[in-house]
C-alpha positions as a Markdown table, in Angstrom:
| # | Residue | x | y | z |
|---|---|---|---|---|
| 1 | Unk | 76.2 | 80.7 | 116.8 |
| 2 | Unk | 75.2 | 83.0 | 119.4 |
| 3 | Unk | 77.5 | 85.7 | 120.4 |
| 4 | Unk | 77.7 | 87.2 | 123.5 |
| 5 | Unk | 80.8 | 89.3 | 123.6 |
| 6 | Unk | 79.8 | 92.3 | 121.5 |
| 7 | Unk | 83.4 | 92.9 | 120.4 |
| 8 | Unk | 83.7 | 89.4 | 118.1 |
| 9 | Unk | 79.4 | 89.6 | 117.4 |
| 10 | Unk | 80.6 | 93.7 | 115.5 |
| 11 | Unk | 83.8 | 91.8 | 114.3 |
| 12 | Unk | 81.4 | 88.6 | 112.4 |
| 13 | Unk | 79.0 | 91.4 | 111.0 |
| 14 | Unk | 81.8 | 93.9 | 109.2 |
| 15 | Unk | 83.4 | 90.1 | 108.4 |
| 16 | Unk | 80.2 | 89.0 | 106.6 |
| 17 | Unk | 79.7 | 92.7 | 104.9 |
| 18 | Unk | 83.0 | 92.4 | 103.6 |
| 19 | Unk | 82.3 | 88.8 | 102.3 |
| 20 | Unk | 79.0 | 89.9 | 101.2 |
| 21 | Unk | 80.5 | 93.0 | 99.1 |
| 22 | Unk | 83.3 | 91.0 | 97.6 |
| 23 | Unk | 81.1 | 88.8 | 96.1 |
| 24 | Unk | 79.0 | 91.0 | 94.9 |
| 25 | Unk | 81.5 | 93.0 | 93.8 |
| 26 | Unk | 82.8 | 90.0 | 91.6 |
| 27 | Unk | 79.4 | 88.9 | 90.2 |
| 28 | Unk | 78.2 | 92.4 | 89.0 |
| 29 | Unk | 81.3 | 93.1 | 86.9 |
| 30 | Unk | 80.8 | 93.6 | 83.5 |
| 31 | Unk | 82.4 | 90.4 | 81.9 |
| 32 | Unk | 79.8 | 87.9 | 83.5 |
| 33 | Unk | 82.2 | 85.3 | 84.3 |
| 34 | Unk | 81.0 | 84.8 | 87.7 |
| 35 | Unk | 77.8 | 84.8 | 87.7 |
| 36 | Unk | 76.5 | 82.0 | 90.0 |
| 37 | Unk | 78.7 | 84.2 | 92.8 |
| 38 | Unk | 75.6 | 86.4 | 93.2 |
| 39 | Unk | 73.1 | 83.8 | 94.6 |
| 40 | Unk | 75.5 | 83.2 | 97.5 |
| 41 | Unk | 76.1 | 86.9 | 97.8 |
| 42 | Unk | 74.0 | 87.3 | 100.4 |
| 43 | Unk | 74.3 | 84.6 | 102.6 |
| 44 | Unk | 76.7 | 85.9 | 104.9 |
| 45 | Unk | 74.3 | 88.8 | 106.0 |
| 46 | Unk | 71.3 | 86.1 | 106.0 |
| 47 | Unk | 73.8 | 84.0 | 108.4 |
| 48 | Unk | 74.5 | 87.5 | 110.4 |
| 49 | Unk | 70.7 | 88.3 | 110.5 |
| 50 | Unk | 69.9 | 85.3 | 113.3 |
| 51 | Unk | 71.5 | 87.9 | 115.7 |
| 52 | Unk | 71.5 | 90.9 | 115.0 |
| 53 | Unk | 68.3 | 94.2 | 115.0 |
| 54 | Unk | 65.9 | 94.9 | 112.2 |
| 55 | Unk | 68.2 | 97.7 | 111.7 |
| 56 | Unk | 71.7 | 96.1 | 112.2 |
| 57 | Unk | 70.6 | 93.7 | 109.1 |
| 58 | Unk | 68.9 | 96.7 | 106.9 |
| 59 | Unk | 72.5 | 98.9 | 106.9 |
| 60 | Unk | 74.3 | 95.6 | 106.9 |
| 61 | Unk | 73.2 | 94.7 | 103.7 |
| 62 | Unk | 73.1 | 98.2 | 101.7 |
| 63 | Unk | 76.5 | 98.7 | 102.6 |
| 64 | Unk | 77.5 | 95.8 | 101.7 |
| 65 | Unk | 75.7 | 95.9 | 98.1 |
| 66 | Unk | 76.7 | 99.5 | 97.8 |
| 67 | Unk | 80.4 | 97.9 | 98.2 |
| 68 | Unk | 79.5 | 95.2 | 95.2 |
| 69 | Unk | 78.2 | 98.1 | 92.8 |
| 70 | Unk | 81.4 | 99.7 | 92.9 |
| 71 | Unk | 82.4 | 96.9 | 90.5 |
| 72 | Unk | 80.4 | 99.3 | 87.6 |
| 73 | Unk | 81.5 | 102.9 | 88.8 |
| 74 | Unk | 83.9 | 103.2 | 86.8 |
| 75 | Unk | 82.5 | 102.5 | 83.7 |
| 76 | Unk | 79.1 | 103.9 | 84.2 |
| 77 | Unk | 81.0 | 107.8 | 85.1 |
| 78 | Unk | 82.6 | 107.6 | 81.9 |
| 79 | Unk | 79.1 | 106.7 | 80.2 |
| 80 | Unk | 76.1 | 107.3 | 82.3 |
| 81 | Unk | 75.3 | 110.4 | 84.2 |
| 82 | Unk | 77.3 | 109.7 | 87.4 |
| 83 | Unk | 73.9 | 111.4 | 89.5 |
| 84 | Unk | 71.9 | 109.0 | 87.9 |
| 85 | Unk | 74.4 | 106.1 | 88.9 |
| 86 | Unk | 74.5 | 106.8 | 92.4 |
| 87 | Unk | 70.7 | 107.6 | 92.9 |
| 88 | Unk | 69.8 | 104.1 | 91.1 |
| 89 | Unk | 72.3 | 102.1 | 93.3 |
| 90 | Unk | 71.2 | 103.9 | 96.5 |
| 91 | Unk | 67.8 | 103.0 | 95.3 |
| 92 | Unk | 69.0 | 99.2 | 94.7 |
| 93 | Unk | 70.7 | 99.1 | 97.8 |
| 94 | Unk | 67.3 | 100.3 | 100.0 |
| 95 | Unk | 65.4 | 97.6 | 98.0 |
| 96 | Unk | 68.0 | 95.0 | 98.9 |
| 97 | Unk | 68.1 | 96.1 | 102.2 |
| 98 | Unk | 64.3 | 95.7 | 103.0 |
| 99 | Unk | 64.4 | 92.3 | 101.2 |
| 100 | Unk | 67.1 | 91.3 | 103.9 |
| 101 | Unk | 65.1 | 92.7 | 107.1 |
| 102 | Unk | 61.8 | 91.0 | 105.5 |
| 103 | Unk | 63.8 | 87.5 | 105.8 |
| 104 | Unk | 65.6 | 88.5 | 108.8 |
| 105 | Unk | 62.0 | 89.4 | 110.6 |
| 106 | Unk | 60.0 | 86.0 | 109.5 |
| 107 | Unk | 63.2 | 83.8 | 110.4 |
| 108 | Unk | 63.5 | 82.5 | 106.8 |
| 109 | Unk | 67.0 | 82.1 | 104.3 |
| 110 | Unk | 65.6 | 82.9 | 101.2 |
| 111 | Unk | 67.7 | 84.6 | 98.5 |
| 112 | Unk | 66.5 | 87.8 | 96.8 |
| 113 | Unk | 67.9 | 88.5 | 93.2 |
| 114 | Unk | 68.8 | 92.1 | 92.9 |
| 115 | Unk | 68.0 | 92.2 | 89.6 |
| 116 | Unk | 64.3 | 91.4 | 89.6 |
C-alpha cells in the first residue's frame, strides 16, 4: 500500500485519524457498551505507520486519542477539575503516542491498551 502521490498518502492518514478517533471515541464512553471497539482502535494508525515518519505516526496517534477522550469531557468538567482533565489526557495521549512510534520503528502490529 505504498503511496506515492502525497495528496491521497495526507488524505489515508487524516482518514485513519478520523477512524482511529471515532473508535475511540465510542469505546471510552461512559456506558461500556462497546468495549471490544478499543482493541481495534488503533489499527488504522498502525496500518498508516508502514509509510509514514517517526513523527507523522507520534502526532497521528495523539490527535487521534485526544479526539476519542472527548467522549468523557463533558462529564469530567462538570465533576473533575477541567485542568486536571486536560493535563491527564495530554499525558495519555504522549504515552499512546510513543507506544505507536515504538511499533512503527521495530516494524511490528502490536496493540497497546491505553489503560495499562
Amino acid at each position: 500500500m505504498y503511496l506515492k502521490n502525497p495528496l491521497s498518502r495526507r488524505f489515508t492518514q487524516i482518514a485513519a485519524v478520523v477512524l482511529s478517533g471515532l473508535l475511540w471515541y465510542i469505546s471510552n464512553g461512559l456506558h461500556g457498551d462497546y468495549w471490544y471497539l478499543l482493541w481495534i482502535a488503533p489499527l488504522p494508525i498502525l496500518l498508516v505507520s508502514f509509510e509514514s515518519s517517526a513523527k507523522e505516526v507520534f502526532s497521528l496517534s495523539l490527535i487521534a486519542y485526544l479526539i476519542g477522550r472527548l467522549s468523557w469531557f463533558s462529564y469530567l468538567v462538570n465533576v473533575v477539575d477541567d485542568r486536571l482533565h486536560s493535563r491527564m489526557a495530554i499525558k495519555r495521549g504522549v504515552e499512546n503516542g510513543f507506544s505507536m512510534f515504538r511499533t512503527a520503528r521495530l516494524g511490528r502490529l502490536t496493540i497497546s491498551d491505553p489503560w495499562c
